[in-house]
C-alpha positions as CSV (number, residue, x, y, z in Angstrom):
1,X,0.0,0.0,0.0
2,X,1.4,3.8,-0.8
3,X,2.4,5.6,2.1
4,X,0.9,9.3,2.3
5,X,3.4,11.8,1.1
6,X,3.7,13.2,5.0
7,X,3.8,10.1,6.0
8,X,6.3,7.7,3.8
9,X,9.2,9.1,5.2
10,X,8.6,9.4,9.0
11,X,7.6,6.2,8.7
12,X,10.5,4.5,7.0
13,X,13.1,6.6,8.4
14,X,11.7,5.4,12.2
15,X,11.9,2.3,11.1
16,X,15.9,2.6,10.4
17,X,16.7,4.4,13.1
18,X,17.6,2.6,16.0
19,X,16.9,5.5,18.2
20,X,13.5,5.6,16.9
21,X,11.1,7.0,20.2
22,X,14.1,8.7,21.8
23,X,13.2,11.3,24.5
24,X,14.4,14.7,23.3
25,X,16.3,16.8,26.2
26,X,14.5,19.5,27.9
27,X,15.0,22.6,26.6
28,X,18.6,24.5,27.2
29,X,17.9,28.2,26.7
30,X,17.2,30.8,23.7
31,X,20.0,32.3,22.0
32,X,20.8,35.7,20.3
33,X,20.3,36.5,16.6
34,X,21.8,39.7,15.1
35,X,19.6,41.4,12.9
36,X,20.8,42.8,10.1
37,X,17.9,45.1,8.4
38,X,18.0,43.0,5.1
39,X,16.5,39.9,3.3
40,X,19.4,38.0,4.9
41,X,18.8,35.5,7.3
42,X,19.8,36.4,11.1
43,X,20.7,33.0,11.8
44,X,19.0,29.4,11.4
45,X,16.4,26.6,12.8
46,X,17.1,23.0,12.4
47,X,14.5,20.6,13.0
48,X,16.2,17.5,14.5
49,X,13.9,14.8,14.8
50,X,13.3,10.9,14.7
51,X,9.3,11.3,13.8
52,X,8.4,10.4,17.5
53,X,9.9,13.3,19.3
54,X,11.8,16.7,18.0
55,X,14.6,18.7,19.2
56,X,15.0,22.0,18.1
57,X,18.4,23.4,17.6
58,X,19.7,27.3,16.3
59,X,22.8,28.0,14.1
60,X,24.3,31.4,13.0
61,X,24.3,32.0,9.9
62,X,27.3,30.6,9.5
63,X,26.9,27.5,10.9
64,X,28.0,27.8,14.3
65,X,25.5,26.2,17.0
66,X,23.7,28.8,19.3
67,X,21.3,26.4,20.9
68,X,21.6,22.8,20.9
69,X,18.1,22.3,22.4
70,X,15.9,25.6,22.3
71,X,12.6,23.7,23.0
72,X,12.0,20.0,22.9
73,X,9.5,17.0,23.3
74,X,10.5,16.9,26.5
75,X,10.7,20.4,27.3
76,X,7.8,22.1,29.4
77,X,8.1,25.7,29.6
78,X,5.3,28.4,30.6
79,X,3.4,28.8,27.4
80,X,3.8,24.7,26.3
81,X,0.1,23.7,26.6
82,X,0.6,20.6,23.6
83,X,4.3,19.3,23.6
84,X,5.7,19.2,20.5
85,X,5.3,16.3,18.2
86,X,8.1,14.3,16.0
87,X,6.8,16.5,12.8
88,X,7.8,19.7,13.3
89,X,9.0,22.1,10.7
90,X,9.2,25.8,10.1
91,X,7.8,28.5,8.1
92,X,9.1,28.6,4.1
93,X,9.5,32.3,4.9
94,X,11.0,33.8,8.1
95,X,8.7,35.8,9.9
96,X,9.1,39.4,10.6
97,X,8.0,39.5,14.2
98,X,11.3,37.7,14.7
99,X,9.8,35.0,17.2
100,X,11.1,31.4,16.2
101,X,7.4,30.3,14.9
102,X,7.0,26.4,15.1
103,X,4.8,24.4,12.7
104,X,3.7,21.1,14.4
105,X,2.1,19.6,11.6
106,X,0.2,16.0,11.9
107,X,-1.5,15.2,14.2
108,X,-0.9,17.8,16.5
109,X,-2.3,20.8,14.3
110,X,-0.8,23.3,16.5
111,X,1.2,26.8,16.1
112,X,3.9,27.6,18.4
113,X,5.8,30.9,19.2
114,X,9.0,31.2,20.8
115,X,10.9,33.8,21.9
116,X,15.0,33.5,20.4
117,X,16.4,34.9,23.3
118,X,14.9,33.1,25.9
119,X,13.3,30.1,24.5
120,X,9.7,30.5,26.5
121,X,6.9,30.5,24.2
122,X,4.6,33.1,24.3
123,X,1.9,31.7,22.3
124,X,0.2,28.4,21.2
125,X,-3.1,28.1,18.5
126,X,-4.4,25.3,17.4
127,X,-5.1,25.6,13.9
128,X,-7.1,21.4,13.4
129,X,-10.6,23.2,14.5
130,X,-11.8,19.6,15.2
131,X,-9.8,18.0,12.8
132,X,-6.0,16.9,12.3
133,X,-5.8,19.6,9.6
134,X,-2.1,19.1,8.9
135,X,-0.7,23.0,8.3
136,X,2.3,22.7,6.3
137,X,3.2,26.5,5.9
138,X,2.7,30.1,7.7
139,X,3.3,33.2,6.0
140,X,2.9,36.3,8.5
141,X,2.0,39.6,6.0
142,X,1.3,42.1,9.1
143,X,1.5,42.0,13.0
144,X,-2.0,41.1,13.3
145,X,-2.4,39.1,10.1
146,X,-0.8,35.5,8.7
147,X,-1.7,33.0,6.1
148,X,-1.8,28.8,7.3
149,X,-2.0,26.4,4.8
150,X,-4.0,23.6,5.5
151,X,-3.0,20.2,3.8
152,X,-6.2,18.0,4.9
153,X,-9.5,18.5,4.3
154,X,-12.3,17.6,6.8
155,X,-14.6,14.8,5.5
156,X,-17.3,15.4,8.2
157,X,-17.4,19.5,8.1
158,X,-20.1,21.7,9.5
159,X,-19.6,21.1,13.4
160,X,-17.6,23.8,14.1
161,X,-16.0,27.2,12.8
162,X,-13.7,27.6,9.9
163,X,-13.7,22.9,10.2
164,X,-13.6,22.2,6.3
165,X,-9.8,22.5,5.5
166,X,-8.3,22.6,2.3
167,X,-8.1,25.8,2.6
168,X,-5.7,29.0,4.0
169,X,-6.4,29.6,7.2
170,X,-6.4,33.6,8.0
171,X,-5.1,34.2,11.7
172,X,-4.4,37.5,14.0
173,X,-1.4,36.3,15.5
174,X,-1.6,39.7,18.1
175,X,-4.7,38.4,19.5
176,X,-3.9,34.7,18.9
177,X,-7.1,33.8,17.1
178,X,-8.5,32.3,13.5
179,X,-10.3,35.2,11.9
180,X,-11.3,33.8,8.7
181,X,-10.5,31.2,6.2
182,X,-10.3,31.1,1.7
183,X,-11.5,27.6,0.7
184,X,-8.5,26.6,-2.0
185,X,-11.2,24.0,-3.2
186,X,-11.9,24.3,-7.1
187,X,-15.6,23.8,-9.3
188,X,-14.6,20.9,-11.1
189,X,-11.7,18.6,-9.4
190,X,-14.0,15.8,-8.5
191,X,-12.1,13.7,-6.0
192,X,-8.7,16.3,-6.1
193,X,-8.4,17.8,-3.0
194,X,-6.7,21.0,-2.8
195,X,-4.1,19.8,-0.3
196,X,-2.4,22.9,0.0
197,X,1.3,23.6,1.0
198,X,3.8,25.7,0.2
199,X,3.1,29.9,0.7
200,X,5.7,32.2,-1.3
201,X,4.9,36.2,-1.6
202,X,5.8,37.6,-4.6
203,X,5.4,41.4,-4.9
204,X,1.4,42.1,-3.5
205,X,1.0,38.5,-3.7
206,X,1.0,35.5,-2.2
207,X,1.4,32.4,-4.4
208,X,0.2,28.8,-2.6
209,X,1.3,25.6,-4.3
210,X,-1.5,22.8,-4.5
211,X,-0.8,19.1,-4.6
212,X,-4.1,18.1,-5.0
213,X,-4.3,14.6,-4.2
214,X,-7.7,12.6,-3.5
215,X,-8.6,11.7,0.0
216,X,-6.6,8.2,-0.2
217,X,-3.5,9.6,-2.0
218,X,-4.5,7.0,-4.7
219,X,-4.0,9.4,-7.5
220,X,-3.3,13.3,-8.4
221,X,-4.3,16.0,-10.9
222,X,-1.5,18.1,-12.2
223,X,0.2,20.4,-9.7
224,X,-1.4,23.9,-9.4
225,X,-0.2,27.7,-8.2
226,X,-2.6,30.1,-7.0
227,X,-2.3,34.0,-7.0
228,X,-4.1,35.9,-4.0
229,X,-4.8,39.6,-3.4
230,X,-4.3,39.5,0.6
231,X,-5.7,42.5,0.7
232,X,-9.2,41.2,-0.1
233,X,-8.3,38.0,0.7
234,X,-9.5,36.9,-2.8
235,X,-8.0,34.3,-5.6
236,X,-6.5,36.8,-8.7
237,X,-5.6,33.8,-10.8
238,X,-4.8,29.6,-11.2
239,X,-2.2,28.2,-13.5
240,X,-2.1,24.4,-14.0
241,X,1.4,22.6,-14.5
242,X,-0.2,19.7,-16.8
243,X,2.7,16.8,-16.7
244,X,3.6,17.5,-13.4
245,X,2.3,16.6,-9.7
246,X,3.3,17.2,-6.3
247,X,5.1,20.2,-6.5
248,X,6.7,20.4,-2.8
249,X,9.5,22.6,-3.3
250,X,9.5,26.1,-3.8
251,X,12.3,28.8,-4.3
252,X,12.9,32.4,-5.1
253,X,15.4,33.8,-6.6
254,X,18.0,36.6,-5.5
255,X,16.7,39.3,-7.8
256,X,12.9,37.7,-6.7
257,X,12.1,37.3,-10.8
258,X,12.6,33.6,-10.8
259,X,10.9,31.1,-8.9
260,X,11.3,27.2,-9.3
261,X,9.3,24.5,-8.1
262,X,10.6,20.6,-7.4
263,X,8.3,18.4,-8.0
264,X,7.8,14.7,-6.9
265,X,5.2,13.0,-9.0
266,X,2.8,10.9,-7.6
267,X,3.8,6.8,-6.4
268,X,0.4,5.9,-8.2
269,X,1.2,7.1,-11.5
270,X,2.1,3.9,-13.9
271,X,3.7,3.7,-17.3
272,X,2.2,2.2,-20.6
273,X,3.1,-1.0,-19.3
274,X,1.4,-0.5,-16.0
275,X,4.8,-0.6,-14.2
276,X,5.3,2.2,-11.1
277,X,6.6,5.1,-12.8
278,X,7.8,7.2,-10.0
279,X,9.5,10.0,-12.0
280,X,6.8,10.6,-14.7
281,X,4.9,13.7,-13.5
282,X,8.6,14.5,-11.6
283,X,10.1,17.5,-13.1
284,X,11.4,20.6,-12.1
285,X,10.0,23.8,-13.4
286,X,11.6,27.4,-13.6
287,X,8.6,30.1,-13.8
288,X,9.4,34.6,-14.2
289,X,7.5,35.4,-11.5
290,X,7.5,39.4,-12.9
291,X,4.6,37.8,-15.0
292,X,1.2,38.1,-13.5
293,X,-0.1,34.9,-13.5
294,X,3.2,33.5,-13.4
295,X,4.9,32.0,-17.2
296,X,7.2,28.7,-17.6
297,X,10.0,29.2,-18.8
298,X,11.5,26.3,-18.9
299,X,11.1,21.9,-17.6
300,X,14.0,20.4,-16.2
301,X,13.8,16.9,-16.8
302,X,16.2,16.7,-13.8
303,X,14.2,13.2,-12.7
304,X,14.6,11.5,-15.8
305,X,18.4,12.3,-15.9
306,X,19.1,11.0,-12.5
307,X,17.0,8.1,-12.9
308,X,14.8,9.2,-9.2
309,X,11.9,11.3,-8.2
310,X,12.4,14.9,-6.8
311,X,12.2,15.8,-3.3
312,X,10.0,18.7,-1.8
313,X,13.0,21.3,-1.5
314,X,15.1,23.3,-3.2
315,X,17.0,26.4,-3.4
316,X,19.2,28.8,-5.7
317,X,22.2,29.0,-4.6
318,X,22.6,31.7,-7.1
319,X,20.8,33.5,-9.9
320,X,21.1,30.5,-12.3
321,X,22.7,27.6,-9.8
322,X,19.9,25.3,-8.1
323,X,20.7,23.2,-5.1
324,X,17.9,20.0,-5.2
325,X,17.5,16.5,-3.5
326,X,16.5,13.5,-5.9
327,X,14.6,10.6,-3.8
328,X,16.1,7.4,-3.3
329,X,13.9,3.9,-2.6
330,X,15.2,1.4,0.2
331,X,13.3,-1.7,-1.9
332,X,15.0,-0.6,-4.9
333,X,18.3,-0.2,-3.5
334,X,18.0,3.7,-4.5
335,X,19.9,6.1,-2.6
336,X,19.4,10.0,-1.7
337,X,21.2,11.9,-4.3
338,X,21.6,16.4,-4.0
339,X,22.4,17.4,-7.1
340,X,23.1,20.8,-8.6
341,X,21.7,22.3,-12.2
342,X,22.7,25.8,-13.9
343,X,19.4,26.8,-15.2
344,X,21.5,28.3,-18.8
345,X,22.9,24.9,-18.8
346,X,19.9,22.4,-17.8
347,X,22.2,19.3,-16.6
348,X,21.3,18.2,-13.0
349,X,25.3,17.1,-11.5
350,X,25.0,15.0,-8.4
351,X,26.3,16.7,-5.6
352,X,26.2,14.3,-2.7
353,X,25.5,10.5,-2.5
354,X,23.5,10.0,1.0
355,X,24.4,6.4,1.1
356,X,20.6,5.7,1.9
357,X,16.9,6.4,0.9
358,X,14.9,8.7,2.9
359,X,18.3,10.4,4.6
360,X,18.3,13.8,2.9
361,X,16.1,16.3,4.2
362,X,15.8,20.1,3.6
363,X,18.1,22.6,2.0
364,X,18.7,26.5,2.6
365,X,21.1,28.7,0.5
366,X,21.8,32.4,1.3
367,X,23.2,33.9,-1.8
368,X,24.8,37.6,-1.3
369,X,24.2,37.4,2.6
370,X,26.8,34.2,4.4
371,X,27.0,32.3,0.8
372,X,26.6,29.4,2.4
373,X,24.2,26.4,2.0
374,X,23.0,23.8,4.1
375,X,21.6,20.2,3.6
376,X,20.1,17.9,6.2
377,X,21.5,14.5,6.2
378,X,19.8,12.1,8.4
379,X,22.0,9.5,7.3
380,X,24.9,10.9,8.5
381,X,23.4,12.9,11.0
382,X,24.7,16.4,10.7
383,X,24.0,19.4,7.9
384,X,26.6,19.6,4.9
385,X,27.9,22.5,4.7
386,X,29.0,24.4,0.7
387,X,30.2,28.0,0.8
388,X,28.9,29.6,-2.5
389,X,32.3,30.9,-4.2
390,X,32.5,32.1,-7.5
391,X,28.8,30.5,-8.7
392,X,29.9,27.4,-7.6
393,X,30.0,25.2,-4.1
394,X,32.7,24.3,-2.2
395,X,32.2,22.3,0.5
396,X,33.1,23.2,4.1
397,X,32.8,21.5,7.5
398,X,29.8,19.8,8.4
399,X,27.6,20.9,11.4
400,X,26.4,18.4,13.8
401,X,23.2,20.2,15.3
402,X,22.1,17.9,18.0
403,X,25.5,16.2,19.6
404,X,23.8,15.7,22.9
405,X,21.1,13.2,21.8
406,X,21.6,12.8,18.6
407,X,18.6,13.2,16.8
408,X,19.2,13.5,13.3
409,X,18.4,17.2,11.3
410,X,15.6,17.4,9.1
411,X,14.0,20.9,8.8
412,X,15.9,24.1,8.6
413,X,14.0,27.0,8.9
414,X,15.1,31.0,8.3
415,X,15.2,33.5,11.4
């Protein structure tokens, strides 16, 4: 039987992991960031986590370690009502409050603030309204005003407020409430749910990737990007990626006129032989976002080159240079590939061999700020570390996040 995309690697990586169910540490203490008035990041979050429990470390931008542990599975500070789960990740977009926001996806449902300095959270919402709504992403676009994305949809709607999912939550993170909600789902997609994840803003708008699976993950319509005006809270436009599904990863450019998506395909999709075809709808696609709706440029048929599906992140490590994960499969003796591609050239060059499937985890680049990038390794539990030097990467001395327990990294988040 498929395994849910949210759920096919916590599962199998548990399963390899002998430390699977670890306690996390209680909580060490915040740390300071040193803001620096630009689009740079201040410093990092890292996600370290064996799917039963999370610890959550801080780095510099750099790479040096500032926290080990700033909150934990086993940490109970004032504030901590839910503990945290083993799937927690961060917001695609650092948020401008500063706080260090937590995303604690399935089953918990739950929103977490906590202050860098200190590491006591000062705010919890639950954001399931009666459901196990999954949020995968939080884009804050005011003090008193932030986008969720919710990846589930509520089969048995109607019992409470804003309970249907599928949807972008709208929430007052001042007053700690839901406020209102823009249903994502479309006239015409039958069984598709809108299962939306990824939030990017682009100029006035804020573009939400769609993976738009049905309810049992049995099959998916091509991946979709939709345009809202926040300011009314309104759709402005859809565009369809036919030959592509699952579009997990999404990535800006330095100038902000590029943005590229990785996407993963769907595990039901079958060839004319009706053989799995992983990689068919896997591609990666390159869009000018200066274009309103957005235009492809180009497909990448990174997935076919490397023989393996695409993972749900990526990043530029420069104007034309993308920094990507392909997926490895443990049954098909696969392994975890990160590969770069020049977008002038449009020839994916494997970058690291994980040495095992479901090992890599995210990637974050910082062109023109530390010109550095980072990759989660599971495997190998520690981030790679590349400096960005003349276009290129050169790679530089790994970073072991978690050396006191050991969980392994898996989401690194901006601050």
């Amino acid at each position: 039987m498929a395994l849910k995309p949210w759920l096919g690697f916590s599962l199998c990586s548990c399963l390899a992991l002998t430390g699977c169910g670890a306690k996390a540490p209680e909580g060490t203490g915040g740390f300071q960031l040193s803001p620096n008035g630009s689009a740079c990041p201040a410093g990092y979050a890292v996600s370290n986590s064996d799917y039963t429990s999370t610890n959550v470390s801080a780095l510099s931008p750099t790479g040096a370690v500032l926290s080990e542990s700033v909150i934990s599975s086993g940490s109970a500070p004032p504030g901590l009502t839910t503990a945290l789960s083993g799937d927690v990740v961060f917001p695609s977009t650092a948020p401008a409050s500063g706080k260090l926001l937590l995303i604690d996806r399935y089953p918990n449902s739950v929103l977490t603030w906590v202050e860098p300095s200190t590491g006591v959270v000062s705010q919890q919402l639950p954001v399931g309204t009666g459901f196990a709504a999954n949020p995968h992403d939080y884009l804050e676009l005011a003090k008193d005003k932030a986008y969720v994305s919710r990846y589930e949809s509520n089969p048995t709607p109607g019992r409470g407020d804003f309970d249907a999912g599928g949807d972008l939550l709208i929430v007052d993170p001042s007053a700690n409430a839901i406020t209102g909600r823009i249903d994502l789902t479309a006239e015409g997609d039958g069984a598709f749910l809108p299962r939306a994840d990824r939030l990017l803003l682009v100029g006035h708008e804020v573009w939400v990737s769609l993976h738009r699976f049905d309810a049992d993950f049995k099959s998916a319509g091509d991946a979709r990007i939709v345009g809202l005006n926040p300011s009314q809270n309104e759709i402005s436009w859809t565009l369809d990626l036919p030959g592509t599904a699952n579009c997990g990863g999404v990535a800006r450019s330095p100038s902000g006129n590029l943005v590229a998506l990785a996407c993963s395909g769907a595990y039901s999709d079958v060839d004319s032989e009706q053989k799995p075809a992983e990689a068919l709808r896997s591609d990666l696609v390159l869009l000018d976002a200066t274009q309103e709706p957005p235009v492809v440029l180009r497909h990448f048929a990174a997935a076919t080159q490397l023989g393996a599906p695409l993972g749900s992140t990526i990043a530029f490590a420069s104007e034309t240079l993308l920094v990507a994960v392909a997926l490895g499969d443990a049954t098909a003796n696969r392994t975890d590939l990160a590969f770069t591609l020049d977008t002038q050239e449009g020839t994916p060059h494997v970058l690291l061999d994980a040495g095992a499937a479901f090992a890599l985890g995210e990637v974050q680049c910082a062109p023109g700020c530390s010109d550095s990038c980072f990759l989660a390794d599971a495997q190998a539990n520690e981030l790679h570390l590349w400096k960005i030097v003349g276009g290129a990467l050169v790679p530089g001395p790994s970073v072991h996040t978690d050396p006191s327990i050991g969980l392994p990294p898996r989401a690194i988040g901006r601050l």
